[in-house]
C-alpha positions as CSV (number, residue, x, y, z in Angstrom):
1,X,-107.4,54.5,34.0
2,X,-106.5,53.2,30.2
3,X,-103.0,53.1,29.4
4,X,-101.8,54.9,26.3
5,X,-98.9,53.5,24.4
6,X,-97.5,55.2,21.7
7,X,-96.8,52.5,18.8
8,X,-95.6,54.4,15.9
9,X,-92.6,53.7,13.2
10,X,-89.7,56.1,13.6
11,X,-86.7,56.9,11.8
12,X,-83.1,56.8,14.0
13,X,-83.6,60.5,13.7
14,X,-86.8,60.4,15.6
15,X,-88.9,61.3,12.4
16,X,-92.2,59.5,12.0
17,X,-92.0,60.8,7.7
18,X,-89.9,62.8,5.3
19,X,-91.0,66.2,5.4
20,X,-93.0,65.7,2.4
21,X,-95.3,62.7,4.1
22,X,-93.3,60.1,2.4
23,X,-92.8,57.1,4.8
24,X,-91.9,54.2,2.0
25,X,-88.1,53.9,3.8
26,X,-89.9,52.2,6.6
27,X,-89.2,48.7,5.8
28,X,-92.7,46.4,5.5
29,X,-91.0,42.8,5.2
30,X,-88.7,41.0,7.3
31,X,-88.5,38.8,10.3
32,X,-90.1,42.1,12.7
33,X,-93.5,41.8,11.0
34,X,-93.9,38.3,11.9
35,X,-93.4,39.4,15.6
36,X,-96.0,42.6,14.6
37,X,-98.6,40.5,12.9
38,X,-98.3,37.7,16.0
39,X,-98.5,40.3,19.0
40,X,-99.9,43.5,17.4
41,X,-102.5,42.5,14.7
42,X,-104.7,45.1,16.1
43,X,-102.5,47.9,14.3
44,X,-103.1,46.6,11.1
45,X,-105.5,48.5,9.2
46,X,-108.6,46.0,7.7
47,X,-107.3,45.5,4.6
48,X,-104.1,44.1,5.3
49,X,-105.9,41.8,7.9
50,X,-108.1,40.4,5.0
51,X,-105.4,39.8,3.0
52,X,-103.2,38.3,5.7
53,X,-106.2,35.9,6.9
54,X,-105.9,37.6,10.5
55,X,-108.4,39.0,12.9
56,X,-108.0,41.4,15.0
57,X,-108.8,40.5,18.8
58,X,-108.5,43.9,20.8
59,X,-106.2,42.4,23.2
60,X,-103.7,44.7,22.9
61,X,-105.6,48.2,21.9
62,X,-109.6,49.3,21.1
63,X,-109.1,52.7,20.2
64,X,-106.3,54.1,17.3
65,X,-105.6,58.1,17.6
66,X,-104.1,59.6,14.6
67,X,-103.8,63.1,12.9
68,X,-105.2,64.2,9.8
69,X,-102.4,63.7,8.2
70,X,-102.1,59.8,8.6
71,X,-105.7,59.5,7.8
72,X,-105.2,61.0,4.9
73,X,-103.4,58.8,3.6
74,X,-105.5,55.8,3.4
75,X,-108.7,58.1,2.2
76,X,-106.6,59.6,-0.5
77,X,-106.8,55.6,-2.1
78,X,-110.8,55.4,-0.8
79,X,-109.8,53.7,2.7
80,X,-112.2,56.2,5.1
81,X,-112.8,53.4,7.6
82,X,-109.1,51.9,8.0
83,X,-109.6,50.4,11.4
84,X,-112.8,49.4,12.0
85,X,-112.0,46.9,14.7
86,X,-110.9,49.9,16.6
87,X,-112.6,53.2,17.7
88,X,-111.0,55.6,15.4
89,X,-110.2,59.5,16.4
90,X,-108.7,61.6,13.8
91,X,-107.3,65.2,15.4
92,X,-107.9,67.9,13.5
93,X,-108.8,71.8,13.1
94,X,-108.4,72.2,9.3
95,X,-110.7,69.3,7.8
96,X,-113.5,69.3,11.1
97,X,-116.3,69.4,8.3
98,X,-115.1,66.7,6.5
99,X,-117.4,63.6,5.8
100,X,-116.5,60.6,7.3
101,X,-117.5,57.2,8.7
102,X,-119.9,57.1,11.9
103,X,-116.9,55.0,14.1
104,X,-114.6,57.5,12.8
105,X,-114.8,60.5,14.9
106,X,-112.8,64.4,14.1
107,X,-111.7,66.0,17.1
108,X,-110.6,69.7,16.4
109,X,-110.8,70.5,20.3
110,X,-107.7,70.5,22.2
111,X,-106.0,66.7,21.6
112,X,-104.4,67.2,25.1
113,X,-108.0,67.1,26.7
114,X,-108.8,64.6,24.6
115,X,-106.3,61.8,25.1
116,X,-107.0,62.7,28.9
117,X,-111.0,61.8,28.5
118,X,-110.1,58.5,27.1
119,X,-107.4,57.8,29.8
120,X,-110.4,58.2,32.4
121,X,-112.7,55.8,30.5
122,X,-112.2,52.5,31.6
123,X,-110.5,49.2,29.8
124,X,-108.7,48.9,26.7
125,X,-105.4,50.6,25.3
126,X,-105.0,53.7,23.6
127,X,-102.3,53.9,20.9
128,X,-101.2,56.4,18.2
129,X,-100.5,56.1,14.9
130,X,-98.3,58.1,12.5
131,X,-96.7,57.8,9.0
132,X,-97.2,61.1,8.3
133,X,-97.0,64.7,9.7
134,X,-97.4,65.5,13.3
135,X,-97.8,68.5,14.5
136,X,-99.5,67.9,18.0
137,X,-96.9,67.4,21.4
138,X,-98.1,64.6,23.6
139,X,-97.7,65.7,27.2
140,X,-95.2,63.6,29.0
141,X,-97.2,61.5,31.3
142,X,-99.4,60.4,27.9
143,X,-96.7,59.6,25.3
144,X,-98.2,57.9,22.8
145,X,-103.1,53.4,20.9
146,X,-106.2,53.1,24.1
């Protein structure tokens, strides 16, 4: 069974983003994003990969699970593939239709159900991302990339 591991940024307060989306207090420089960019280079989304010279090996996760919200905010500035190292599913019931990238798949089906398939696939790590938004509740026994 794959290990999920939920690898988000939160606030002291436990917030993932100011109720308006904003996430710009997070701080993104400093001595932690050596340590992120050394052991955890497969969070980085493709652009900041390419422009830090890194590559992105898998060994830590091969699939990124996010809500529309955090998507959102790289296609808002045209990045609709953001992780293509990574298998990419987006949760959500409001933009289904929407058109995206093949490797980025919408789920609008229950996210509970969801996380569980991928736990039963086998290898790799699941994780989670979130700077914005989120409005789903990850059962205990599957808090938080696969």
């Amino acid at each position: 069974m794959r290990e999920l591991v939920y690898y988000v940024a939160v606030s002291l307060d436990g917030r993932i983003a100011a109720p308006d989306g904003d996430f710009s207090a997070f701080p993104t420089s400093g001595d932690h994003m050596d340590w992120i960019f050394r052991e955890y280079a497969d969070t980085l989304p493709a652009p900041a990969l390419t422009a830090l010279g890194l590559t992105a090996d898998n060994s830590r996760f091969t699939t990124v699970l996010m809500g529309w919200e955090t998507y959102d905010v790289g296609r808002r500035v045209g990045l609709i593939d953001p992780y293509p190292h990574l298998e990419q599913v987006v949760f959500t019931r409001r933009h289904a239709n929407e058109r995206v990238p093949a490797n980025v798949r919408l789920v609008s089906s229950d996210p509970v159900a969801e996380v569980e398939r991928l736990r039963r696939r086998d290898g790799g790590t699941s994780g989670s991302a979130g700077v914005a938004r989120s409005r789903t509740h990850w059962p205990s026994r599957s808090t938080g990339w696969c």
